[in-house]
C-alpha positions as CSV (number, residue, x, y, z in Angstrom):
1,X,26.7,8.9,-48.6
2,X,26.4,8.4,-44.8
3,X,27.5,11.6,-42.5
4,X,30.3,11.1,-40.3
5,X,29.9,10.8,-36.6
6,X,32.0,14.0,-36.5
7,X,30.0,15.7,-39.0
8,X,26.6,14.7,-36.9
9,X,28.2,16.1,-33.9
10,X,28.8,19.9,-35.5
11,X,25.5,20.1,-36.3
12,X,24.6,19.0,-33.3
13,X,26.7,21.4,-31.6
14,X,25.2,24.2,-34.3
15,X,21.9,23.7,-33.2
16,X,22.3,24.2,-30.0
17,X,24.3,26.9,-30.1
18,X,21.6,28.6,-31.9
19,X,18.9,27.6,-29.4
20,X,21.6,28.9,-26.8
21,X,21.2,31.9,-28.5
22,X,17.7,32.2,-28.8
23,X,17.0,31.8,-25.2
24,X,19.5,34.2,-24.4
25,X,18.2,36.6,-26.8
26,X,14.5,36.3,-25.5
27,X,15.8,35.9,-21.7
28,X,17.0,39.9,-22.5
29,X,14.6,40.8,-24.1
30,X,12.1,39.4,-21.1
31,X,14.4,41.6,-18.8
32,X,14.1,44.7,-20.9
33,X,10.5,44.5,-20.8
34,X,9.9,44.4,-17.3
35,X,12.4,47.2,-17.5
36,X,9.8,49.2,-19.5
37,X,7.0,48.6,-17.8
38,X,7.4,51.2,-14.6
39,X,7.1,54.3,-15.8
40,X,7.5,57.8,-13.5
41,X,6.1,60.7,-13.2
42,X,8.7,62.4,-15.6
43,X,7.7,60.7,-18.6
44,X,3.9,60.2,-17.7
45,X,3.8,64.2,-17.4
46,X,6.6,64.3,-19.9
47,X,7.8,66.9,-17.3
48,X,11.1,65.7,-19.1
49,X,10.1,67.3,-22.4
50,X,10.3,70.9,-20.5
51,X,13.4,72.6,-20.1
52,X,11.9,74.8,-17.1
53,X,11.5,72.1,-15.1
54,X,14.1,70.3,-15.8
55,X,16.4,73.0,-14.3
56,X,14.4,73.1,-11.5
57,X,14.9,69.7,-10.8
58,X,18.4,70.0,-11.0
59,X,18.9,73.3,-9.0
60,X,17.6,70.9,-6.1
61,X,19.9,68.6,-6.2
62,X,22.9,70.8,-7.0
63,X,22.6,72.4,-3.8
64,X,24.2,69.8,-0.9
65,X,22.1,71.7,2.0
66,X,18.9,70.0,0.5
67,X,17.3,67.0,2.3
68,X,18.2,64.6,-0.9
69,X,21.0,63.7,1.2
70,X,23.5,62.9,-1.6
71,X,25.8,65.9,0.1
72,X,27.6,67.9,-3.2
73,X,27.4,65.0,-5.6
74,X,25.7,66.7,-8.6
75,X,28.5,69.5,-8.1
76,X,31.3,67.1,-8.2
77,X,29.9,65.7,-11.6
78,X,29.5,68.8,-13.3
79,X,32.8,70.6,-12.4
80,X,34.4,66.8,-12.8
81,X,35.0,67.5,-16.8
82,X,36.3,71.4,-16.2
83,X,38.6,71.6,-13.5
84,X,39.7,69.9,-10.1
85,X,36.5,71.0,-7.1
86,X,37.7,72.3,-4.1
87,X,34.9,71.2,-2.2
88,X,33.8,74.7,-0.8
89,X,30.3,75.1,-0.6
90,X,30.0,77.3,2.6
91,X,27.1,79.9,2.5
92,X,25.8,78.6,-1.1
93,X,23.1,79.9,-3.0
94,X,21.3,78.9,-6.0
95,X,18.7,81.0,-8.4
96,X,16.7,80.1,-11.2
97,X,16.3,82.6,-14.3
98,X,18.8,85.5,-13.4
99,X,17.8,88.1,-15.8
100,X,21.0,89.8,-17.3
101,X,21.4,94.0,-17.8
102,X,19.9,92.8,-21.5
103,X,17.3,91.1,-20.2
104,X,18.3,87.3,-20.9
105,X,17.9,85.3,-18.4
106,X,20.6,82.2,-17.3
107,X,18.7,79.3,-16.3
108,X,20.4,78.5,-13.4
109,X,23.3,80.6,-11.3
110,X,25.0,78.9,-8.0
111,X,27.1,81.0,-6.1
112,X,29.4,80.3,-2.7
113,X,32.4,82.0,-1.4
114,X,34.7,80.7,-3.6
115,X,32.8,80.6,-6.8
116,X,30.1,81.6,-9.6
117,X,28.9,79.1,-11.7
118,X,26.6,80.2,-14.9
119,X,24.4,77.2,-15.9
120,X,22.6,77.0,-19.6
121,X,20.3,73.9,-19.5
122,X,19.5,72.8,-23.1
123,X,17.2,70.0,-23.9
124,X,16.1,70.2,-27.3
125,X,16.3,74.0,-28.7
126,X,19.3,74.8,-30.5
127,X,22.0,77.1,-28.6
128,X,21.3,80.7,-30.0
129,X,21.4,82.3,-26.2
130,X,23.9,85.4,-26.0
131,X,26.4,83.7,-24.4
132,X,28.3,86.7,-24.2
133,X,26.2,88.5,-22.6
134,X,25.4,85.8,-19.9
135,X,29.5,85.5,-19.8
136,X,29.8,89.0,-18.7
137,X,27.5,89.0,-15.9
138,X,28.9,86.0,-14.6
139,X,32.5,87.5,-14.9
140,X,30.8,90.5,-13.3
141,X,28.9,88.8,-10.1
142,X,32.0,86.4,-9.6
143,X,34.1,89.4,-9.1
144,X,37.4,87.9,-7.9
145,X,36.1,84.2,-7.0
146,X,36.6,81.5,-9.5
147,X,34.3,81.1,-12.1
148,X,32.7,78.4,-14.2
149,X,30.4,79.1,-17.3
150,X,28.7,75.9,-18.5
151,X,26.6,74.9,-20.9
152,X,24.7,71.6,-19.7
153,X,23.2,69.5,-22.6
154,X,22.1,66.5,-24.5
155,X,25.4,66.8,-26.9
156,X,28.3,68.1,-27.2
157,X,27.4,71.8,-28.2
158,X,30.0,74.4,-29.8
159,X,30.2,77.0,-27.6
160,X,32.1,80.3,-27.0
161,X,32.8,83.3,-24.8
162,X,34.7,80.6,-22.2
163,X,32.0,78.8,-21.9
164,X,32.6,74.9,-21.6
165,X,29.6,72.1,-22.2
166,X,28.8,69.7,-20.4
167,X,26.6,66.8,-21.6
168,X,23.8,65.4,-19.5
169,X,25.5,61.3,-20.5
170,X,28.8,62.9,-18.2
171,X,27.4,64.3,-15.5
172,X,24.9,61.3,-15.1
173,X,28.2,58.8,-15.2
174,X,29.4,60.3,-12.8
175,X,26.9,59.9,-10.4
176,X,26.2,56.3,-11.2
177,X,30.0,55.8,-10.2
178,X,30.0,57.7,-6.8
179,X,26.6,57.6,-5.4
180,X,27.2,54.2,-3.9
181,X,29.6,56.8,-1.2
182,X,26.1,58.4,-0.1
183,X,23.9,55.6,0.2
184,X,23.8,55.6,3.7
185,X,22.7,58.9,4.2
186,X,20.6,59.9,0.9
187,X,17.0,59.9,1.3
188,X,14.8,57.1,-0.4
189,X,12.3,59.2,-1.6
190,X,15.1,61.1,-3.0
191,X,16.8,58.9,-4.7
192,X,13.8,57.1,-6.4
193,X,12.7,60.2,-7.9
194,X,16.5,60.9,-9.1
195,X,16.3,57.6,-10.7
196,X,12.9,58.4,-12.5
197,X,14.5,61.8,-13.5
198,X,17.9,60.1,-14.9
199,X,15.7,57.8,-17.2
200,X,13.3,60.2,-18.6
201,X,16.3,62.6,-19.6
202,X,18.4,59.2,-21.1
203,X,15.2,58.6,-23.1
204,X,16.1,61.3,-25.2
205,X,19.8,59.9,-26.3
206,X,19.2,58.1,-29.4
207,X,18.5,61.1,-31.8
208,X,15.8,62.7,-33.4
209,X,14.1,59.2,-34.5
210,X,13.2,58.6,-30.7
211,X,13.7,55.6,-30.7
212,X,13.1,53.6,-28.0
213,X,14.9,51.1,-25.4
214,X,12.6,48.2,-26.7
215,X,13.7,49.4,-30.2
216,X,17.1,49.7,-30.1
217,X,17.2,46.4,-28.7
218,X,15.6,45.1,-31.8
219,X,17.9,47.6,-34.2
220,X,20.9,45.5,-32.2
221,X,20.0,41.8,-32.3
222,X,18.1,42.0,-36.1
223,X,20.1,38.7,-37.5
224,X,19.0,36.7,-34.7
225,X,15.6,38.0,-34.2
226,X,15.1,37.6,-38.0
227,X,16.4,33.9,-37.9
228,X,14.0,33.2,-35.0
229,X,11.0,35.0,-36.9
230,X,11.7,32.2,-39.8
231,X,12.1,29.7,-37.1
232,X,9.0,29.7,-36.0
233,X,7.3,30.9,-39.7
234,X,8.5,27.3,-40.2
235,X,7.2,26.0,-37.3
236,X,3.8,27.6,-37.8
237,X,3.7,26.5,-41.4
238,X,4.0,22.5,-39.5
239,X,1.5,23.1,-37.2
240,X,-0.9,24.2,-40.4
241,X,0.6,20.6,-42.3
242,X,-0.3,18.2,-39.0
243,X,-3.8,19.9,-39.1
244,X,-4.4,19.3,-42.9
245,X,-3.4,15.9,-42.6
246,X,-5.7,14.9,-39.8
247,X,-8.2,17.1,-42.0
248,X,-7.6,14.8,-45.0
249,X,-7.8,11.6,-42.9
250,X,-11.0,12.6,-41.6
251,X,-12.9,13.9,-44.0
252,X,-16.2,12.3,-43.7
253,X,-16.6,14.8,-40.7
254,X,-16.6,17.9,-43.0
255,X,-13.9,19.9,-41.1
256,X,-12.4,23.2,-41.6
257,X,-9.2,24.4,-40.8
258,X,-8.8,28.3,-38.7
259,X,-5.5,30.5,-39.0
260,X,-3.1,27.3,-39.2
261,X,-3.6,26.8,-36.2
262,X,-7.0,25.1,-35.3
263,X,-8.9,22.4,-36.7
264,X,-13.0,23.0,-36.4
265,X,-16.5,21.1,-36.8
266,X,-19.3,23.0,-37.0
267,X,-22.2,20.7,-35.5
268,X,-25.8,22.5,-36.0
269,X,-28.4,22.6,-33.0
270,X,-31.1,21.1,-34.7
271,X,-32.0,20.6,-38.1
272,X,-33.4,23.8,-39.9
273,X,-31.1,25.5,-37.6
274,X,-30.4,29.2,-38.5
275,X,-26.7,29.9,-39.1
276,X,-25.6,31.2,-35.5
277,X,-27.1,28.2,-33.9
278,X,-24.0,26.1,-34.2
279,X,-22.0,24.4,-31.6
280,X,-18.5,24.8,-32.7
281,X,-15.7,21.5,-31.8
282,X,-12.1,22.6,-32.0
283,X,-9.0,21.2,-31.8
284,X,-6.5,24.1,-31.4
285,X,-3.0,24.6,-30.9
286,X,-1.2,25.8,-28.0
287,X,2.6,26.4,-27.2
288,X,2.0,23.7,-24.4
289,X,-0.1,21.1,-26.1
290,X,-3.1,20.7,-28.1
291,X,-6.7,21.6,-26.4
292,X,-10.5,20.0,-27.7
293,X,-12.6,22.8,-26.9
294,X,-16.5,23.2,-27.2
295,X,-18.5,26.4,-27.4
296,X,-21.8,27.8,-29.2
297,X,-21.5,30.4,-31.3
298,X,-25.0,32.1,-29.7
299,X,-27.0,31.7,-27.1
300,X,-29.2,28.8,-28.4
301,X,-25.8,27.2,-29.0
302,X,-24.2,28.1,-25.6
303,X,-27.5,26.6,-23.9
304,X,-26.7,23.3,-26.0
305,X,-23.4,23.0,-25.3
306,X,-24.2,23.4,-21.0
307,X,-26.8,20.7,-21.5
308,X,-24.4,18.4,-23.2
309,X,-21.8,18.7,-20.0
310,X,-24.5,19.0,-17.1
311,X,-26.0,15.6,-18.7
312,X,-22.9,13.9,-19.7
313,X,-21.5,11.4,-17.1
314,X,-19.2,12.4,-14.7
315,X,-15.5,12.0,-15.5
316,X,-16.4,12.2,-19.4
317,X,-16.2,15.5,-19.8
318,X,-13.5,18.3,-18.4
319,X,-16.1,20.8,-17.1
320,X,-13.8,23.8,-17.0
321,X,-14.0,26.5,-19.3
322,X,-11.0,28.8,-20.3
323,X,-10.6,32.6,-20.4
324,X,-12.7,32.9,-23.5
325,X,-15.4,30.7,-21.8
326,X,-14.9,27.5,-23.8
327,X,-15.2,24.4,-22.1
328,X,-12.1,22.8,-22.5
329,X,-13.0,18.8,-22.8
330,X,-9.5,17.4,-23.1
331,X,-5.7,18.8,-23.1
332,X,-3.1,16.7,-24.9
333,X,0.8,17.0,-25.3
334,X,2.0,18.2,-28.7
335,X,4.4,14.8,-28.6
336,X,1.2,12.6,-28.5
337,X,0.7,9.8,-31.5
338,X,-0.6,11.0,-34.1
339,X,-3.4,7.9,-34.6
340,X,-3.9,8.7,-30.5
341,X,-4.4,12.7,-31.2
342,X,-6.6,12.0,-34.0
343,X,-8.7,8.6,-32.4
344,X,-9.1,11.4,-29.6
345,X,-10.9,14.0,-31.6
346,X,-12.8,12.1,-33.6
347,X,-14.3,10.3,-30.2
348,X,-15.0,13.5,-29.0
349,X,-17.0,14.6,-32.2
350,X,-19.0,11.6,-32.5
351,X,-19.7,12.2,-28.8
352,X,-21.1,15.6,-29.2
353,X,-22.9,14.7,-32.6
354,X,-25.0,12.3,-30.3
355,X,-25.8,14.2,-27.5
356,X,-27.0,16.9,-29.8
357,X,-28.9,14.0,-31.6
């Protein structure tokens, strides 16, 4: 039963929707791994695995007087979930490790003259700080100013004792969303290492697996990458059928075939020849065409094989060699004749079985 012409035109329209697909898929995944491949000094140092210095980081750029230039940004984003921010940051100060009368210490305290607040950086350990205690001697420093007592984190944390969390993800949004307003006046240097900072800590979002941008990518698009995995099973598995065929139709020449994807003759240098004195002919597969390729397989060989171009006439021979120093004697388009692809080799073979004599 013949197929409609509507019926031709869906699949037609299927397929390319799927190859639509495909180079999307591999266009983002090309994108995400350039992405990946600047790392900073946060995650070479995996500075970002250390709670210390990640309050340290953020103690500089919580306090506006500092040359990052990005005024009382991080300030705006941490408050932004608790309460409305007056703006006042007159006569700030900010410490690292305040030790408590019971000898805990709060990892980071910023004070003005209109307010306290009590910072709790967690990363990775669990929350069993005394928050109580820390609560008191914020209450206690604060005296009559207003008075914030956050817990800054990588999740949403219970908390108690007034304390309120905020999560790394929020305060980060928010800057995303309103540092465009300081771009004029932030420093470069600045900013570049904020960037570094802001990806190292978003490293750690995906849970205890770690798993990775690259990854997660995969984890997301794992119907289409496995459809394009068969795809080109399938299309390995008719590279490896071409090559048996032209195998089978010239088998007088004693071929072999390499990894489905490379059809060999193995000429020896001389009769009597140990094993390794071989000079190898290949016709291999590439993505952009097929290659004829001649090499020895040790140095006897090697020697051979640069006699056979230095003496062979000029224009016979490609004398370029590739990356893996293989002199590449012809490149041909996958979409060449088969009788032409195969007429091809087998000139070059008899051509290099009588030069080797």
């Amino acid at each position: 039963m013949k197929k409609s012409y509507g019926n031709v035109k869906l699949l037609k329209n299927m397929r390319t929707y799927e190859l639509d697909t495909y180079k999307e898929l591999l266009a983002n995944y090309k994108l995400l791994r350039c992405s990946l491949k600047n790392e900073s000094i946060f995650t070479i140092g995996a500075f970002s695995h250390k709670e210390n210095i990640c309050s340290n980081i953020l103690a500089y750029y919580f306090n506006p007087s500092n040359d990052h230039g990005l005024s009382d940004l991080f300030l705006r984003g941490l408050l932004n979930e608790i309460e409305t921010y007056d703006g006042a940051t007159d006569n700030i100060s900010i410490d690292r490790e305040v030790t408590t009368p019971k000898n805990k210490r709060i990892d980071i305290v910023i004070q003005t003259d209109t307010m306290v607040i009590g910072i709790e950086n967690k990363l990775f350990h669990a929350l069993n700080n005394d928050l109580e205690d820390y609560g008191e001697y914020i209450d206690k420093i604060a005296s009559q100013k207003k008075c914030f007592k956050i817990v800054l984190s990588l999740r949403d944390e219970k908390v108690s004792h007034h304390f309120k969390c905020v999560t790394y993800w929020k305060l980060f949004a928010y800057i995303k969303k309103n540092i465009g307003n300081h771009l004029t006046t932030a420093s470069q240097k600045w900013l570049g290492y904020l960037a570094d900072f802001m990806s190292a800590i978003e490293a750690f979002r995906r849970g205890n697996m770690d798993i990775t941008e690259k990854e997660q990518f995969l984890i997301d698009h794992h119907d289409e990458i496995a459809d394009l995995i068969n795809a080109a099973s399938k299309w390995k598995n008719k590279i490896s059928e071409y090559l048996t065929r032209l195998n089978e139709d010239l088998s007088n020449y004693d071929l072999n075939i390499y990894s489905k994807s490379t059809l060999y003759l193995d000429i020896a240098v001389k009769q009597g020849a140990v094993n390794q004195d071989i000079v190898a002919l290949d016709l291999k597969y590439y993505p952009d065409g097929w290659q004829i390729e001649l090499f020895g397989r040790n140095k006897i060989a090697k020697d051979s094989v640069k006699k056979i171009i230095k003496e062979s006439p000029v224009g016979l021979y490609n004398r370029s060699t590739n990356k893996e120093g293989k002199y590449v004697l012809a490149k041909i388009p996958l979409q060449t004749d088969y009788s032409q692809l195969k007429s091809q080799y087998e000139s070059c073979m008899n051509s290099v079985r009588q030069s080797l004599g």
